[in-house]
ZASEFI-949445 format. One record per residue: y, z, x of N, C-alpha, C, O, CB in turn. Coordinates in nm, 2 decimals. Glycine has a CB too. Example, Ala and Ser with C-alpha at 12.3 -4.5 7.8 and 13.67 -1.06 7.14 Angstrom:
BEGIN
@n_yy: -0.57&n_zz: 0.78&n_xx: 1.32&ca_yy: -0.45&ca_zz: 0.78&ca_xx: 1.23&c_yy: -0.33&c_zz: 0.78&c_xx: 1.32&o_yy: -0.33&o_zz: 0.85&o_xx: 1.42&cb_yy: -0.45&cb_zz: 0.90&cb_xx: 1.13
@n_yy: -0.22&n_zz: 0.71&n_xx: 1.28&ca_yy: -0.11&ca_zz: 0.71&ca_xx: 1.37&c_yy: 0.00&c_zz: 0.79&c_xx: 1.29&o_yy: 0.11&o_zz: 0.80&o_xx: 1.34&cb_yy: -0.06&cb_zz: 0.57&cb_xx: 1.41
END
This chain:
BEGIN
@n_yy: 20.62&n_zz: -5.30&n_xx: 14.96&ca_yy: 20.57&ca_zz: -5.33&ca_xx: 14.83&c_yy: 20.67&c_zz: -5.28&c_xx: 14.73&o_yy: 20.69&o_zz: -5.17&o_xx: 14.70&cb_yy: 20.43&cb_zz: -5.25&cb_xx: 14.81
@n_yy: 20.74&n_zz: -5.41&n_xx: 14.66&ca_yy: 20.80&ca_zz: -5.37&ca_xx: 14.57&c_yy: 20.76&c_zz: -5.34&c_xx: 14.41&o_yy: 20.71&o_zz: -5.44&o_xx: 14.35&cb_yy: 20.88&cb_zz: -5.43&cb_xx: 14.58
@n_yy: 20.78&n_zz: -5.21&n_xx: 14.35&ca_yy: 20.78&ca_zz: -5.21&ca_xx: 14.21&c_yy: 20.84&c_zz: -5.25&c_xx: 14.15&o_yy: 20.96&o_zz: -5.25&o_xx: 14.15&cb_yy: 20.78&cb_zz: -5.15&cb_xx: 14.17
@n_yy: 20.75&n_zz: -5.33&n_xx: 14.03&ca_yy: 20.85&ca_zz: -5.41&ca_xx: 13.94&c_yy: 20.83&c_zz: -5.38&c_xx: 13.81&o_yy: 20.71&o_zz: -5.41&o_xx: 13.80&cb_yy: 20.85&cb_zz: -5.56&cb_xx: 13.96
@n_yy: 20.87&n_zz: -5.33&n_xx: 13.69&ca_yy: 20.85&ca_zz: -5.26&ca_xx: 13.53&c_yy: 20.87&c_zz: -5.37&c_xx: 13.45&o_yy: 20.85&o_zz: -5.49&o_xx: 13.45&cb_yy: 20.97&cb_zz: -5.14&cb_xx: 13.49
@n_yy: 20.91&n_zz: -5.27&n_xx: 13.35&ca_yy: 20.95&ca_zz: -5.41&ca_xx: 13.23&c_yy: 21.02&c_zz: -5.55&c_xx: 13.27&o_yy: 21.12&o_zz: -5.52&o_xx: 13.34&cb_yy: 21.06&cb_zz: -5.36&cb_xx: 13.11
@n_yy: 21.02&n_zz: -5.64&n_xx: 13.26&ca_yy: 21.11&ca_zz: -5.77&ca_xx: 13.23&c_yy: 21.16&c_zz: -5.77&c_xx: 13.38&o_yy: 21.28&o_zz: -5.82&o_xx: 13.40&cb_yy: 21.25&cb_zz: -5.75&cb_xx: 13.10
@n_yy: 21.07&n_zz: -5.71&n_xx: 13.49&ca_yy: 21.08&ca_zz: -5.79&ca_xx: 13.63&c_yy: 21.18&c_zz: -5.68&c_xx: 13.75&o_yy: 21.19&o_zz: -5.69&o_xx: 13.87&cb_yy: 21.18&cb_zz: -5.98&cb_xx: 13.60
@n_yy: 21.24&n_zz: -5.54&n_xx: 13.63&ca_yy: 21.32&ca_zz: -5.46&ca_xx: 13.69&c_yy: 21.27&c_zz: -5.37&c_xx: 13.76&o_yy: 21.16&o_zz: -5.33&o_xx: 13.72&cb_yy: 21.40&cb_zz: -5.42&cb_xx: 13.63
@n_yy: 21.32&n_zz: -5.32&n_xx: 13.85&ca_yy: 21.31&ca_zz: -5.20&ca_xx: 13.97&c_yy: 21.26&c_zz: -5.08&c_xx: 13.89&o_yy: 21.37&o_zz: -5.05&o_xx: 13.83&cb_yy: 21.48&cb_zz: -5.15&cb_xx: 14.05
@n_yy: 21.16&n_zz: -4.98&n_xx: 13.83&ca_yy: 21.20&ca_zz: -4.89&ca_xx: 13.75&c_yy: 21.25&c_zz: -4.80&c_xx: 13.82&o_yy: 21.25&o_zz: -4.82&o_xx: 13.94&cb_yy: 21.12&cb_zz: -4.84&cb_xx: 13.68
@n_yy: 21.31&n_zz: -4.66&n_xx: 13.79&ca_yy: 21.38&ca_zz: -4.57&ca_xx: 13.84&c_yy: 21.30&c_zz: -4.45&c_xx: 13.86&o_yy: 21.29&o_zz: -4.37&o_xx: 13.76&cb_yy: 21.50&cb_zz: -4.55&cb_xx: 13.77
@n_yy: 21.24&n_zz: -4.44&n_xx: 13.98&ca_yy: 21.14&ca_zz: -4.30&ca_xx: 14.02&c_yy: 21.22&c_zz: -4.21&c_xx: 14.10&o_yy: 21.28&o_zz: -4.22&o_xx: 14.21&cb_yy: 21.00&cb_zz: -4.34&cb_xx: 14.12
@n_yy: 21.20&n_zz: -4.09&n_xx: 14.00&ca_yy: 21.26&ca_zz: -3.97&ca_xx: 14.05&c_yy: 21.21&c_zz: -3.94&c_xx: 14.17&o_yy: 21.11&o_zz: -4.00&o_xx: 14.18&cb_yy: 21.25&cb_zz: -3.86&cb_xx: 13.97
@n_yy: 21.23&n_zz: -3.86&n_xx: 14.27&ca_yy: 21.22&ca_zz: -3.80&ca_xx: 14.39&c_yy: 21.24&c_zz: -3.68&c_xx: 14.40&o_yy: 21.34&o_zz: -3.66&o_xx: 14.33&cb_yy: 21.28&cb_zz: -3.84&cb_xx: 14.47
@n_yy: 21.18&n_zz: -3.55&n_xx: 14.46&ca_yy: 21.03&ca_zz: -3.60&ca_xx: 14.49&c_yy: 20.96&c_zz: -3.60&c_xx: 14.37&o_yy: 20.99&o_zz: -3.56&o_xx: 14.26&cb_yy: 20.95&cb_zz: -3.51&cb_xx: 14.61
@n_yy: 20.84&n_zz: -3.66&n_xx: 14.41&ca_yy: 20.72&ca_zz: -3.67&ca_xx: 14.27&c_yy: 20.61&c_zz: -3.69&c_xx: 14.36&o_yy: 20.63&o_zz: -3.72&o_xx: 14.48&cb_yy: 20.75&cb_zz: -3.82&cb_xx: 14.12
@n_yy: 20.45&n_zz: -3.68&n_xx: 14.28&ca_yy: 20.34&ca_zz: -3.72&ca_xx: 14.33&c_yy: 20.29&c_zz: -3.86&c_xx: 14.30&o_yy: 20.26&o_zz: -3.90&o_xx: 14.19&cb_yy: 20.27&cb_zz: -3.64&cb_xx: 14.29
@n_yy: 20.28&n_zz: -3.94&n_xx: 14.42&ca_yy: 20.23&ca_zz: -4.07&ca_xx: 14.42&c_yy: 20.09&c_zz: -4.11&c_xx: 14.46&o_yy: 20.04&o_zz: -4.09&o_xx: 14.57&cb_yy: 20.29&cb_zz: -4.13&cb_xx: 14.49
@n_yy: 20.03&n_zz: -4.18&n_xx: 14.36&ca_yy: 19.94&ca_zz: -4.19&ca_xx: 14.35&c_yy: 19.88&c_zz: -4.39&c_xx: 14.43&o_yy: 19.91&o_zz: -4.50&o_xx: 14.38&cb_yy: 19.96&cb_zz: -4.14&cb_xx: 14.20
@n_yy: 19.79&n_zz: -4.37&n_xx: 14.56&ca_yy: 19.78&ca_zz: -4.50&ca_xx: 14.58&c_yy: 19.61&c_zz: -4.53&c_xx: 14.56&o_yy: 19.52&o_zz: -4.45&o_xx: 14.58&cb_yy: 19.85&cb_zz: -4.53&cb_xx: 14.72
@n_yy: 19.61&n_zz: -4.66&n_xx: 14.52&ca_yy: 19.42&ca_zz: -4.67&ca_xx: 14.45&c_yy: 19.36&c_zz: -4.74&c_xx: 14.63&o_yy: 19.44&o_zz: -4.82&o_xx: 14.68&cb_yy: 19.38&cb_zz: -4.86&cb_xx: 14.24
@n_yy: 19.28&n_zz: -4.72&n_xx: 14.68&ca_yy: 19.20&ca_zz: -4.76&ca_xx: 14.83&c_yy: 19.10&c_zz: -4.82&c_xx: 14.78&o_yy: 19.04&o_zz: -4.79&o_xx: 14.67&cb_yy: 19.14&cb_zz: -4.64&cb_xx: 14.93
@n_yy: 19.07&n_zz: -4.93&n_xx: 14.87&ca_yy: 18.96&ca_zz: -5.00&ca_xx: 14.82&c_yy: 18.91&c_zz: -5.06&c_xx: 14.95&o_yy: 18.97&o_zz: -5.15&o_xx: 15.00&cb_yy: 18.99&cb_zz: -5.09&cb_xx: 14.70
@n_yy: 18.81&n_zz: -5.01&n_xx: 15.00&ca_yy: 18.73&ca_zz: -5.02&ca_xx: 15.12&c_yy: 18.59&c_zz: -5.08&c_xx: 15.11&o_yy: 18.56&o_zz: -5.13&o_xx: 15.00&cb_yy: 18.71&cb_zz: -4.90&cb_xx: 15.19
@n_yy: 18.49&n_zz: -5.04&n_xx: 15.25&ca_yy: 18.37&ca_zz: -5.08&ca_xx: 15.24&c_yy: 18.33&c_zz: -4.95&c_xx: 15.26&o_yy: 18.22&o_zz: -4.92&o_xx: 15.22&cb_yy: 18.33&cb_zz: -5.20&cb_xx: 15.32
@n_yy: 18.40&n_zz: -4.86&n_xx: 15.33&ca_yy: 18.32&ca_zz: -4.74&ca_xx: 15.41&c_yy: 18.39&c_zz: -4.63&c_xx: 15.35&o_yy: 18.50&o_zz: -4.62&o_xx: 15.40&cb_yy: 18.35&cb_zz: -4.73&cb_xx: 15.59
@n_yy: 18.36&n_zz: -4.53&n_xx: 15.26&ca_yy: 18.43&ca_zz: -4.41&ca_xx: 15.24&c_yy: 18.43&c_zz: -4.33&c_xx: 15.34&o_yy: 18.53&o_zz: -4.27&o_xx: 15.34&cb_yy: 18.37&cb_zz: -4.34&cb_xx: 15.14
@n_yy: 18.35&n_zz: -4.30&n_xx: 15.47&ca_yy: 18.38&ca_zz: -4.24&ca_xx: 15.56&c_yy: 18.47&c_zz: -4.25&c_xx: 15.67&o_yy: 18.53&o_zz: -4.17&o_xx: 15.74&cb_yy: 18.31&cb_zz: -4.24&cb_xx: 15.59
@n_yy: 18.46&n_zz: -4.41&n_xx: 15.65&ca_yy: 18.62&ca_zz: -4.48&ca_xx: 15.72&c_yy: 18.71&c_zz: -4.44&c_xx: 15.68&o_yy: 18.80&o_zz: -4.38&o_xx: 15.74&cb_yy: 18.65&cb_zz: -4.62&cb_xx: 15.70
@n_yy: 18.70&n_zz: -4.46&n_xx: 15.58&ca_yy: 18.86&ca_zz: -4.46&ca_xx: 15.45&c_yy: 18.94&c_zz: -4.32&c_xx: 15.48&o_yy: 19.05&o_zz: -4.29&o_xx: 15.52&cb_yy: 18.80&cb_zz: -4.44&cb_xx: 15.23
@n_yy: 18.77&n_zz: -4.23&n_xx: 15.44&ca_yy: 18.86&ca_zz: -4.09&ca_xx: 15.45&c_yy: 18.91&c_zz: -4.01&c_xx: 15.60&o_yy: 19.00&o_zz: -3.93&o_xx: 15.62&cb_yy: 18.77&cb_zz: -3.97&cb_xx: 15.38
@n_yy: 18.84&n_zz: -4.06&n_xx: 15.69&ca_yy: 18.92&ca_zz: -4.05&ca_xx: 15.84&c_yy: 19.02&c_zz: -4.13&c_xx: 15.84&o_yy: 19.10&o_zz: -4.08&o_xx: 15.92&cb_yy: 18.83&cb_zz: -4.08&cb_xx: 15.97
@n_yy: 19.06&n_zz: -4.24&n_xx: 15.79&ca_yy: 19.20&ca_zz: -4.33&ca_xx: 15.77&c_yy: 19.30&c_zz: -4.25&c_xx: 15.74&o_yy: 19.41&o_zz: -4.25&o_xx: 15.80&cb_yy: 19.20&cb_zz: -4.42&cb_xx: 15.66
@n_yy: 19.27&n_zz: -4.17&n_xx: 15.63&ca_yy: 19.36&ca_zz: -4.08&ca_xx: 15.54&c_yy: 19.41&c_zz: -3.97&c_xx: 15.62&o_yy: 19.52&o_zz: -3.93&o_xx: 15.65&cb_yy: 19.28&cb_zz: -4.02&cb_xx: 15.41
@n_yy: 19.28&n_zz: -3.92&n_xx: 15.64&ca_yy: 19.31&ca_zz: -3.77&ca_xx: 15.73&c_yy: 19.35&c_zz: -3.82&c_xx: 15.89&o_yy: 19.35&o_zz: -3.72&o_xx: 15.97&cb_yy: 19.13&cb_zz: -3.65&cb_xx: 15.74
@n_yy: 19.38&n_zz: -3.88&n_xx: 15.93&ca_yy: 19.47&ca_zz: -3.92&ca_xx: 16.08&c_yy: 19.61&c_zz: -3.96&c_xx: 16.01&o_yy: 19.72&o_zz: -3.91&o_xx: 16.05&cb_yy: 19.40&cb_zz: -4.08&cb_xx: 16.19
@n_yy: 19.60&n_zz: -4.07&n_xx: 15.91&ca_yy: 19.79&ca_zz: -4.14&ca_xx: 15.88&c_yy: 19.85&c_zz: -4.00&c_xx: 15.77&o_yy: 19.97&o_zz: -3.98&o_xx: 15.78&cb_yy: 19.79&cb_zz: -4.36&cb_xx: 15.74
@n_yy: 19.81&n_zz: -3.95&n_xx: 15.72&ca_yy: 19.89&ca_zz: -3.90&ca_xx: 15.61&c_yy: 19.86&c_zz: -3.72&c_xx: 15.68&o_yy: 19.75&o_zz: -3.66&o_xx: 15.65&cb_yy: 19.82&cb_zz: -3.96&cb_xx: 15.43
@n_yy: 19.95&n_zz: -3.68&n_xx: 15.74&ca_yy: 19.98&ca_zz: -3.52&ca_xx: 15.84&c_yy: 19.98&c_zz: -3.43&c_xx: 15.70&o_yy: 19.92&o_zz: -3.33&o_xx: 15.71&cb_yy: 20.17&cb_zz: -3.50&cb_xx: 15.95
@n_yy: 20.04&n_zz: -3.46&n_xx: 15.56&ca_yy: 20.05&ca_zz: -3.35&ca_xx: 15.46&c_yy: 19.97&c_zz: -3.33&c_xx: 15.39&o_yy: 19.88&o_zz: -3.41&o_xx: 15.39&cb_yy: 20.13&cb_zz: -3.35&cb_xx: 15.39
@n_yy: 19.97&n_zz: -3.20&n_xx: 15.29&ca_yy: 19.86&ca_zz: -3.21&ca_xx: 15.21&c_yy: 19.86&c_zz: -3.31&c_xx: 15.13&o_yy: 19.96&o_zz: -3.38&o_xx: 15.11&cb_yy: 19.83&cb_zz: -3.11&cb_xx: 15.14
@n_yy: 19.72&n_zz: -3.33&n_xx: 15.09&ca_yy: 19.73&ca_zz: -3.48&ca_xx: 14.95&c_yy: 19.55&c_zz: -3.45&c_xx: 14.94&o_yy: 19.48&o_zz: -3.39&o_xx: 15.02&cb_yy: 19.81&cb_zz: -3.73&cb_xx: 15.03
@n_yy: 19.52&n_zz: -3.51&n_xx: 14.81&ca_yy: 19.41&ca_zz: -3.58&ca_xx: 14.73&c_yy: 19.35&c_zz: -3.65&c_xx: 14.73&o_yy: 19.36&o_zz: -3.72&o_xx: 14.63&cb_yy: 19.42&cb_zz: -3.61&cb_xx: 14.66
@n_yy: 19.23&n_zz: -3.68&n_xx: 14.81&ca_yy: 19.16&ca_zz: -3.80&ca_xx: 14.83&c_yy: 19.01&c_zz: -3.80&c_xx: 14.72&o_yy: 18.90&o_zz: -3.75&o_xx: 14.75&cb_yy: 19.13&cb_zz: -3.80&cb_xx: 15.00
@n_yy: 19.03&n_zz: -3.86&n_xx: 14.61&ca_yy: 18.94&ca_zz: -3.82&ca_xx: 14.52&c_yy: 18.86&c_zz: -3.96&c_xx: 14.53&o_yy: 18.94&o_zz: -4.06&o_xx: 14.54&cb_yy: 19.00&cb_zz: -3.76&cb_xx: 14.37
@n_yy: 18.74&n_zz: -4.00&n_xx: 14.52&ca_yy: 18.62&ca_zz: -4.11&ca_xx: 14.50&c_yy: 18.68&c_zz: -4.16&c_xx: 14.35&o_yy: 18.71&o_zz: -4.09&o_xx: 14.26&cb_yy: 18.44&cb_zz: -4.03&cb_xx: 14.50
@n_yy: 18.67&n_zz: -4.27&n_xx: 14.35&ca_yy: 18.75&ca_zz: -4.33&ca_xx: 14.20&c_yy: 18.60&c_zz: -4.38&c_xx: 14.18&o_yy: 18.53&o_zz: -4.30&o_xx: 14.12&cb_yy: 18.91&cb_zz: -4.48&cb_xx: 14.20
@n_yy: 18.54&n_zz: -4.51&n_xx: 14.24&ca_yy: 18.46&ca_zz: -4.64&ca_xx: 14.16&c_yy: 18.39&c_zz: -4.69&c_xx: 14.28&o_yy: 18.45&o_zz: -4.68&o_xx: 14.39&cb_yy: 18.56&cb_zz: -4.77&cb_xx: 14.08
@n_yy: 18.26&n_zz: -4.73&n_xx: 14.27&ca_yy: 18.15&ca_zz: -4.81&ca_xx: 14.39&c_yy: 18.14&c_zz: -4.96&c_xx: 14.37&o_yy: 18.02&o_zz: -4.97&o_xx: 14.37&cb_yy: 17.98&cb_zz: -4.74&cb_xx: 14.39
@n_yy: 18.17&n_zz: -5.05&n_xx: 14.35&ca_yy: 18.13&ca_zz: -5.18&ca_xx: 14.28&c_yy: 18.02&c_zz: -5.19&c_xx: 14.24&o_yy: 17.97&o_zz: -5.07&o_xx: 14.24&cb_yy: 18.14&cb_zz: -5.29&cb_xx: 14.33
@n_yy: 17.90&n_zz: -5.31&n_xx: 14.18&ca_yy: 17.83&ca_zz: -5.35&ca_xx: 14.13&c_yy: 17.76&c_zz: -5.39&c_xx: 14.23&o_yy: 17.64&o_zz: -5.38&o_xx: 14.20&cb_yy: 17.87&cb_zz: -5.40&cb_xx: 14.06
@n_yy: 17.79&n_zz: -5.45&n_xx: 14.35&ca_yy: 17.73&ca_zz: -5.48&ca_xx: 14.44&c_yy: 17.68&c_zz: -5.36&c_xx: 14.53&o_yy: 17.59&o_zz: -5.37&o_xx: 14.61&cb_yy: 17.79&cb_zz: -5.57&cb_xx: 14.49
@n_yy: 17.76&n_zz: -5.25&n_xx: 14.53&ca_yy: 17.81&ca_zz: -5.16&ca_xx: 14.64&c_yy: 17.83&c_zz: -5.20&c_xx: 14.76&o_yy: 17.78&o_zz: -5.15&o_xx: 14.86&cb_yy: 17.73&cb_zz: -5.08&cb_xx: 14.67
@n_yy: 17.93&n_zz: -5.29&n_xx: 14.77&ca_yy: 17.98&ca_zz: -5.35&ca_xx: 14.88&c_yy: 18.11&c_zz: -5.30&c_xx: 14.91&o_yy: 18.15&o_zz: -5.30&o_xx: 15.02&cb_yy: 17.99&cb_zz: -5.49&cb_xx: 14.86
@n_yy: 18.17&n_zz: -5.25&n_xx: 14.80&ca_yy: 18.31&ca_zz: -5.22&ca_xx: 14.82&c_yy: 18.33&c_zz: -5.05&c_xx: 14.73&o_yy: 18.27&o_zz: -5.03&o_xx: 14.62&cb_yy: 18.41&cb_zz: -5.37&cb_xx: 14.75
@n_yy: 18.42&n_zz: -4.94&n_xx: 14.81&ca_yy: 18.46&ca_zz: -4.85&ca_xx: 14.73&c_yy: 18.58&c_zz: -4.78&c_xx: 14.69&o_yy: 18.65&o_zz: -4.75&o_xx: 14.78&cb_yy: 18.41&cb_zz: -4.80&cb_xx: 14.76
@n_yy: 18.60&n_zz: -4.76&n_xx: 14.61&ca_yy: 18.78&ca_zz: -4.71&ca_xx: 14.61&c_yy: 18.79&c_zz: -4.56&c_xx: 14.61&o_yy: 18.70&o_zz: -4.48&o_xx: 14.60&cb_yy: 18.86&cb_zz: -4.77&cb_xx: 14.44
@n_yy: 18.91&n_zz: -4.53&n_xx: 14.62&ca_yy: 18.93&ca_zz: -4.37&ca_xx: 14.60&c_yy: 19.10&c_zz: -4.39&c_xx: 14.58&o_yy: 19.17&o_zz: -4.48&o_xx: 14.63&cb_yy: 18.86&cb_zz: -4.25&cb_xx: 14.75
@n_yy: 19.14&n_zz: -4.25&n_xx: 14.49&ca_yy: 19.25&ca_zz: -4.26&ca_xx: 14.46&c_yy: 19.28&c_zz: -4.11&c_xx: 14.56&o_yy: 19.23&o_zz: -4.00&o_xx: 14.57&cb_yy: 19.28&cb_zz: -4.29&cb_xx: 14.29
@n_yy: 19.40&n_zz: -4.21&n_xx: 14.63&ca_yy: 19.53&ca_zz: -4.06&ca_xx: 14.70&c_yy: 19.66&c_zz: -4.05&c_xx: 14.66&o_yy: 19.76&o_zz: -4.12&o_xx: 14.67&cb_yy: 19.57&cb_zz: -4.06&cb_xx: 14.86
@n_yy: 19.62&n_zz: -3.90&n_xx: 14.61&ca_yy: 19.78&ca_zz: -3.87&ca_xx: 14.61&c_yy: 19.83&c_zz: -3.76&c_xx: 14.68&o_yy: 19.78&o_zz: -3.66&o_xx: 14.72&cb_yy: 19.83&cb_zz: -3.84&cb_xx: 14.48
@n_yy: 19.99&n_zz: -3.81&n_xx: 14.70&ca_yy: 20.05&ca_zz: -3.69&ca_xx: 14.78&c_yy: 20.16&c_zz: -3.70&c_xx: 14.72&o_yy: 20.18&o_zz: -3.78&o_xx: 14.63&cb_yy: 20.06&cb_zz: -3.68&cb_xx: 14.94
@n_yy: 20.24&n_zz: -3.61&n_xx: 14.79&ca_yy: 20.40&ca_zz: -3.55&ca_xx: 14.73&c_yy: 20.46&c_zz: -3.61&c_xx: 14.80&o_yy: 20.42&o_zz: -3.60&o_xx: 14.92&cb_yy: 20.47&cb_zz: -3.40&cb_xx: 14.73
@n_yy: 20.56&n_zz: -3.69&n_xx: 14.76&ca_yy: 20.70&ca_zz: -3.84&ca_xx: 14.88&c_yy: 20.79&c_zz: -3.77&c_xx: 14.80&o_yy: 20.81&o_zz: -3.75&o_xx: 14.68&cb_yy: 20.70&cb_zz: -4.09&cb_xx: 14.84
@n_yy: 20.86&n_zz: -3.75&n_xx: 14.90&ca_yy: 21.00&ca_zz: -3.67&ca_xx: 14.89&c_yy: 21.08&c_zz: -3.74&c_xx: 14.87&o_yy: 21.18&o_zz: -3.70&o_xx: 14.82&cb_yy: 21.05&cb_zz: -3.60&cb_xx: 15.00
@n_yy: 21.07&n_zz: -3.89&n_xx: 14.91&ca_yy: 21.17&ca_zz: -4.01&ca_xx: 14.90&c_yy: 21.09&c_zz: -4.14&c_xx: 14.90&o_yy: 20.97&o_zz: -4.12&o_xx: 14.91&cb_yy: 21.28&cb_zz: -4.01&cb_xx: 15.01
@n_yy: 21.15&n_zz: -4.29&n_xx: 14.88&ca_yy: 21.10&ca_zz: -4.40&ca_xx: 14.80&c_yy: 21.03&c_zz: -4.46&c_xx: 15.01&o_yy: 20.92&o_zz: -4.52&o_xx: 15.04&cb_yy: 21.26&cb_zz: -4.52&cb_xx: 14.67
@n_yy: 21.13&n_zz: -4.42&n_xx: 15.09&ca_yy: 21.11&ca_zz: -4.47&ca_xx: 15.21&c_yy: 21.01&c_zz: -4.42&c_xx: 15.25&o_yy: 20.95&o_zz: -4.49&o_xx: 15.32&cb_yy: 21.21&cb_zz: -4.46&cb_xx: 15.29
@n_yy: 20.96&n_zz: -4.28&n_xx: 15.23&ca_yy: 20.85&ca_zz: -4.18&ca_xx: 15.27&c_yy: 20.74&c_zz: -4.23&c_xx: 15.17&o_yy: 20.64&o_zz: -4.18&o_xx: 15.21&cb_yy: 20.89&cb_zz: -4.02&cb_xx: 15.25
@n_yy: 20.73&n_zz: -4.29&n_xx: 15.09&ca_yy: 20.62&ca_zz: -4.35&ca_xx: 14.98&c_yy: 20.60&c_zz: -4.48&c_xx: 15.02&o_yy: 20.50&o_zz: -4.55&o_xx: 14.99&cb_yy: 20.67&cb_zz: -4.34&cb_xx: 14.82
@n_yy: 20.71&n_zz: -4.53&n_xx: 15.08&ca_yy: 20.68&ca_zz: -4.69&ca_xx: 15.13&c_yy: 20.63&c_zz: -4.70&c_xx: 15.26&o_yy: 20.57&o_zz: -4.79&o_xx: 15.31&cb_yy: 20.82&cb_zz: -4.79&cb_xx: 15.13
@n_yy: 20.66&n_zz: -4.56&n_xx: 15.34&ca_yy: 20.60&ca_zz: -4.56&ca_xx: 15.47&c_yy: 20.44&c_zz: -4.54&c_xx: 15.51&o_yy: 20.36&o_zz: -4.59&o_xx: 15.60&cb_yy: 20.67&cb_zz: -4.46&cb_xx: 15.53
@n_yy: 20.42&n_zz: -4.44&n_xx: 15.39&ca_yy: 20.27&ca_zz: -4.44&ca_xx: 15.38&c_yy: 20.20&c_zz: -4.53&c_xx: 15.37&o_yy: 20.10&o_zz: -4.54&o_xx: 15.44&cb_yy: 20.23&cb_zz: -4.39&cb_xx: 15.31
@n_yy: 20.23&n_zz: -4.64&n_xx: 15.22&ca_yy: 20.18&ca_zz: -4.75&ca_xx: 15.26&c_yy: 20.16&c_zz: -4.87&c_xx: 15.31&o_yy: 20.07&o_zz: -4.95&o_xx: 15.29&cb_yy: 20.18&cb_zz: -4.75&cb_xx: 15.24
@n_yy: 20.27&n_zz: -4.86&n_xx: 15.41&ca_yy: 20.26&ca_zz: -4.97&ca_xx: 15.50&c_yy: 20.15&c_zz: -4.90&c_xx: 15.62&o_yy: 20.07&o_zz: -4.98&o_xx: 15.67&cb_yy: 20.43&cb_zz: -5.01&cb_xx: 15.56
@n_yy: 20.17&n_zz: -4.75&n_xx: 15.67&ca_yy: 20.05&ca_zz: -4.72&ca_xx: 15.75&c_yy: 19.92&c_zz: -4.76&c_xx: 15.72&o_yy: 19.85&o_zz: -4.84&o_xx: 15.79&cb_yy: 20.04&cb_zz: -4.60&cb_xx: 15.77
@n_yy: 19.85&n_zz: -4.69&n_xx: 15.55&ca_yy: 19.76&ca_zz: -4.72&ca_xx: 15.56&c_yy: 19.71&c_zz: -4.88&c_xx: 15.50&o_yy: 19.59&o_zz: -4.92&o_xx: 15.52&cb_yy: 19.70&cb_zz: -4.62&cb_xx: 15.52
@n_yy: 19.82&n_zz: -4.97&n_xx: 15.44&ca_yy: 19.79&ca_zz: -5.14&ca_xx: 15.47&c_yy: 19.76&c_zz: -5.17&c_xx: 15.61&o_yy: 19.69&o_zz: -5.27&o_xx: 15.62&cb_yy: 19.93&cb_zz: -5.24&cb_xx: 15.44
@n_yy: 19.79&n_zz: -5.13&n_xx: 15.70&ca_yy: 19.79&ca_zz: -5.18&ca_xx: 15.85&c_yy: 19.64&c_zz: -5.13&c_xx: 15.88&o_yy: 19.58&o_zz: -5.21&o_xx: 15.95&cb_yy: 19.93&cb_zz: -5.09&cb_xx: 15.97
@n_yy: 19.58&n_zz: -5.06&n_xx: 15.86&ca_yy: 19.46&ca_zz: -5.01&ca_xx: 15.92&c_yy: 19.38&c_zz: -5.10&c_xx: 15.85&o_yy: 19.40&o_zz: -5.16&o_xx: 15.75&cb_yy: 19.41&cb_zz: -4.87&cb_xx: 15.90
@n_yy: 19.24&n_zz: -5.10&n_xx: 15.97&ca_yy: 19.12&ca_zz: -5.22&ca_xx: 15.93&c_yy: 19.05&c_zz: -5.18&c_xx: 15.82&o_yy: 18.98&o_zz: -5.25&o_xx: 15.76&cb_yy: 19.01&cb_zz: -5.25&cb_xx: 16.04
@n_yy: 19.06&n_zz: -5.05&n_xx: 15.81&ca_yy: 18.95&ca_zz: -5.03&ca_xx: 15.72&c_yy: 18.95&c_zz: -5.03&c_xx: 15.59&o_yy: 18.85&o_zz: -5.05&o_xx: 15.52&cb_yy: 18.90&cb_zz: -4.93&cb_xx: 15.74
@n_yy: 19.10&n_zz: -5.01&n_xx: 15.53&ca_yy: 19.15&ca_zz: -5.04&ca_xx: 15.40&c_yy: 19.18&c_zz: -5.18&c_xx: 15.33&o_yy: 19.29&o_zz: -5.24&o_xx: 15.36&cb_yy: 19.25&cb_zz: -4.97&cb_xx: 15.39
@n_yy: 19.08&n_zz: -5.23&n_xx: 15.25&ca_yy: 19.12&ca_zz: -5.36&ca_xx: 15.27&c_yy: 19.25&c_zz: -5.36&c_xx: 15.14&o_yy: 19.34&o_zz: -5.44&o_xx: 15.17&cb_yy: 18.98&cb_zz: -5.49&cb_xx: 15.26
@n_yy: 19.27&n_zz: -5.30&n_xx: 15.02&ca_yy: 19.36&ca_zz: -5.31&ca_xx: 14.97&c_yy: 19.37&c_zz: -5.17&c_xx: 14.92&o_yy: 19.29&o_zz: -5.08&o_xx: 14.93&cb_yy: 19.36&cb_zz: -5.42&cb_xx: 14.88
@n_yy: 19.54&n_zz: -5.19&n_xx: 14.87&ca_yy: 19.61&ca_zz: -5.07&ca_xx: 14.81&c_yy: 19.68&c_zz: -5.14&c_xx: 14.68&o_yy: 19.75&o_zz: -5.24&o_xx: 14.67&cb_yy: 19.72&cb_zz: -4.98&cb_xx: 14.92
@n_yy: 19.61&n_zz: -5.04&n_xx: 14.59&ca_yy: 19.73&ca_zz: -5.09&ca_xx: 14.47&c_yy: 19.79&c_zz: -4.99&c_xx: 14.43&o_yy: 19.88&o_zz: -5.00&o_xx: 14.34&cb_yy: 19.67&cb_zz: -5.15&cb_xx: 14.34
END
């Protein structure tokens, strides 16, 4: 997943820093055993929003990525799992 800023460019994220990714599932219980198996370090799994239907729920995680590869790796783990259907 590439970031893209103003006028289509790369912006420039310092390292390390805390990254923040938005989950958006059907199962918060899923989600958060998702979290707690792919991601070994500490991090933040906080309840964001339920939809309108309550069909779908989000929660925002953050953890500390020491580097852009270690921030890109996380989210390619938890894109791969069934139970997350998006990350933004």
């Amino acid at each position: 997943m590439e970031i893209l800023g103003e006028n289509n460019e790369k912006p420039e994220i310092e390292y390390p820093c805390d990254w923040e990714y938005r989950l958006i599932g059907r199962s918060g219980d899923l989600i958060q055993t998702a979290v707690e198996t792919l991601i070994p370090k500490e991090h933040n799994l906080a309840f964001s929003h339920k939809s309108k239907s309550g069909k779908f729920i989000s929660f925002v995680l953050t953890v500390h990525v020491q580097s852009e590869e270690e921030r890109l790796s996380y989210y390619h783990m938890l894109n791969e799992t069934q139970v997350i259907m998006q990350i933004l």
